[in-house]
N, C-alpha and C positions, 0 to 999 in steps of 0.2 A: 224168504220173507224180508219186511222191511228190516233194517239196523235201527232205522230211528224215524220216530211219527212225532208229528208238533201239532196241538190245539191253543188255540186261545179262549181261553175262560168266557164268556159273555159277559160283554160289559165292562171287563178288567183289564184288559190288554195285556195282560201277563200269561204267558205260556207255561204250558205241564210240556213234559219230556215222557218219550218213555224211549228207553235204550232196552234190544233186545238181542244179547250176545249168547246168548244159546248153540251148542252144537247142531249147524245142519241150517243159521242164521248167516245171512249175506254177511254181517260184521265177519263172523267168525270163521268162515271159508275164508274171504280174504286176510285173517288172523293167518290162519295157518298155513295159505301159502307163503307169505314172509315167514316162514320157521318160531310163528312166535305164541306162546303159551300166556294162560293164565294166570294171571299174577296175584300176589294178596291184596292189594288194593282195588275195591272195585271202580272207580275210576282212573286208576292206574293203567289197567288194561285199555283203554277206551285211546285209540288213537284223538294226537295232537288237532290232527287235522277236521275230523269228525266235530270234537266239543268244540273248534273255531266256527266251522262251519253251522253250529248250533247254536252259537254264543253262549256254550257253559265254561265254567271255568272247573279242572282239573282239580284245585282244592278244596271246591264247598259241594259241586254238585247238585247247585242252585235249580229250581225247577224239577229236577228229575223226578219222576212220580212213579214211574214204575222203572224196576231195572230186573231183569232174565237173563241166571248166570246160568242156565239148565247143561248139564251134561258138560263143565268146562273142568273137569276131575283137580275141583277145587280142595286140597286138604286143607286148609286154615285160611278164614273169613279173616279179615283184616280189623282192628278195632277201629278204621276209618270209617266203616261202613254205618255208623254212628252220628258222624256227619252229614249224612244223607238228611236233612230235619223233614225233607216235605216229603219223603219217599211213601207211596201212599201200597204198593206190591212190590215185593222180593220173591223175586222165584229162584231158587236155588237144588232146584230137583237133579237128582242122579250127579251128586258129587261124592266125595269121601269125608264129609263134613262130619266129625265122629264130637266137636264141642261146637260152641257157638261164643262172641266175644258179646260180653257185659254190655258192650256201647249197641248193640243190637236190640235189646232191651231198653233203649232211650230212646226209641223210633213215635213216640205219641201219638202220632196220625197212622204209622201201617196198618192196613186195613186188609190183606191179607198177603199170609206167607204160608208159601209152599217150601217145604222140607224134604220133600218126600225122596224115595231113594238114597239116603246115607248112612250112616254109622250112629248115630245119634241116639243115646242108652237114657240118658236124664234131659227135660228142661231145666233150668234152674227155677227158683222164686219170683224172680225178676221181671218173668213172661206177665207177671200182674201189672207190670207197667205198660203194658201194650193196649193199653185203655180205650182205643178206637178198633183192635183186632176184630174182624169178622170172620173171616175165614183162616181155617187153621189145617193145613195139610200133612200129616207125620206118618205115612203110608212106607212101609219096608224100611224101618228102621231098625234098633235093638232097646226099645224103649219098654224097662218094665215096671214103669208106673207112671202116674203121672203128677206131678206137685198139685198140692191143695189150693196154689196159688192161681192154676189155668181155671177153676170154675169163679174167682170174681173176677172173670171178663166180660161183663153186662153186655156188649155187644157179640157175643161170638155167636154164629149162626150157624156156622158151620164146622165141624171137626172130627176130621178124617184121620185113624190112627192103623188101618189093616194092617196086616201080616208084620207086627212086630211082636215083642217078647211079652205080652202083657200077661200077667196069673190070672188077674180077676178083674173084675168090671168096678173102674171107681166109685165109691159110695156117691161122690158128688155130681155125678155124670145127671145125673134126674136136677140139679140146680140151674144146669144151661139151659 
């Protein structure tokens, strides 16, 4: 599949990004033949040459609107990923991700996140700042409950929690 797709907005001349480093991704084949892994920054991993050829830059991550770290046996998200401000999907599926960094949680605009496949036993509170979240993916995790905080997310549509540790069915599941 692509590494990377460019649109331009209508009318605005500014472009969205989406980088998709996923295992079994042209990015990420050509990762691994250079002998080279996932790193904790997710721009970090993203070749020099790629964000030139994109015109992003390396520290802010400017545009990026969606990024797919799927299957890169990511153990610890970077509190960079925070930086991301226009990041609108994070796909992060079938990693070792067993916490998640606070600055994840200052994402405003994500609009949905895939979780699924990790180690991941709590949200925090925090997930109440995801105030544009729509879709919400937490599928084979060890999550057994879930914060009081995920049902005031007025936009969420969607929210996928199978085969994790759950007792009971949350009282506020009937609020979304």
């Amino acid at each position: 599949g692509a590494a990377m797709a460019a649109a331009a907005a209508p009318g605005s001349g500014a472009r969205k990004w989406a980088l998709d480093l996923s295992r079994g991704s042209d990015a990420a084949r050509r990762r691994s033949e250079k002998g080279e892994r996932a790193e904790d920054g997710a721009l970090r991993m993203v070749p020099a040459a790629v964000l030139k050829k994109y015109r992003m830059k390396r520290d802010t991550g400017k545009g990026l609107r969606e990024l797919w770290l799927t299957g890169q046996d990511i153990g610890v998200l970077s509190r960079q990923i925070g930086a991301l401000c226009n990041l609108r999907t994070l796909g992060l599926a079938n990693n070792r991700l067993a916490a998640l960094p606070d600055t994840l949680f200052q994402l405003e605009r994500l609009e949905r996140l895939v979780l699924s496949g990790n180690q991941i036993s709590a949200l925090p509170d925090s997930v109440k700042n995801l105030a544009s979240l729509q879709e919400l993916r937490l599928d084979r995790n060890r999550l057994r409950a879930f914060p009081d905080a995920i049902f005031s997310l007025r936009r969420l549509r969607h929210l996928s929690a199978t085969d994790n540790c759950l007792e009971v069915l949350p009282p506020g599941l009937k609020r979304l």
